[in-house]
C-alpha positions in Angstrom: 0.0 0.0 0.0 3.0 1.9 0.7 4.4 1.8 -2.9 1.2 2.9 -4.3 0.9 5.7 -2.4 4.9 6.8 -3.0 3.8 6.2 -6.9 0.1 8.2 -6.5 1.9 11.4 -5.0 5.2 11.4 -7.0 2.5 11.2 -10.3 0.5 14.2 -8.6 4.3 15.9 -8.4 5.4 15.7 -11.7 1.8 17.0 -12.9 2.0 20.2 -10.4 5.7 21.1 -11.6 4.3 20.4 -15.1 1.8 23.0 -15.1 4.1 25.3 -13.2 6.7 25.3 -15.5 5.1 24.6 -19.1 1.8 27.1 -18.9 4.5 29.9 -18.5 5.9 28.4 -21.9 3.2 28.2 -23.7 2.6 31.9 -22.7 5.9 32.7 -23.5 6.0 31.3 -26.8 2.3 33.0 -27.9 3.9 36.3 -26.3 6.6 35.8 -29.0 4.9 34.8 -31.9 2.3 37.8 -31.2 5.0 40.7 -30.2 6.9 39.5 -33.3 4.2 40.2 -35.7 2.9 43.5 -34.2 6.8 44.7 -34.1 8.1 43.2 -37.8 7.9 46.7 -39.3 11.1 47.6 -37.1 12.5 43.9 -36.6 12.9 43.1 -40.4 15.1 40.5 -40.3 12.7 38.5 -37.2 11.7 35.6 -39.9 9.6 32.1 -38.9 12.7 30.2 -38.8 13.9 32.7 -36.3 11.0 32.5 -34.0 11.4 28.6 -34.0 14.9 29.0 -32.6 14.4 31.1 -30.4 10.9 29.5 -28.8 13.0 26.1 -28.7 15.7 27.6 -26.8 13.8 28.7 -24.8 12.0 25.2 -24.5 15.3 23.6 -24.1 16.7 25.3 -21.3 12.8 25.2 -19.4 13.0 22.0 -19.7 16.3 21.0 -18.4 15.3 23.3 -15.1 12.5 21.3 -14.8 14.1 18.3 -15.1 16.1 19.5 -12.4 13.4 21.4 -10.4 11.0 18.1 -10.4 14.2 15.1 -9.7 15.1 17.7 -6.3 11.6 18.6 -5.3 10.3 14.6 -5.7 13.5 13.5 -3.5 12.6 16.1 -0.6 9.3 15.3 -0.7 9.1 11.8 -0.8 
């Protein structure tokens, strides 16, 4: 009973960090697909190939710190 219950809350941990750390992506990445397009007049060289490099850089290095975030915060917890 033990072992299910380690396995139920370290499921309901990696879902909480999920949502902490991937809503502000998503957010991020709309924010620079929209601020892009409203500022191309002044950014001319911004192209779509750009944008994808720099939203998966930014993807990258998220998820490397939550990687991190959720192996530290799962081992204090449980």
């Amino acid at each position: 009973m033990a072992i299910l219950e380690a396995r139920e809350i370290k499921k309901t941990l990696y879902i909480q960090i999920s949502i902490v750390f991937f809503v502000p992506l998503l957010l991020g990445g709309l924010n620079l697909f929209v601020a892009t397009n409203a500022l191309q007049n002044i950014l001319e060289g911004i192209t779509i190939y750009s944008k994808i490099v720099i939203f998966l850089m930014f993807f990258v290095s998220q998820f490397i710190i939550y990687l991190i975030s959720s192996y530290f915060y799962s081992k204090k917890v449980l």
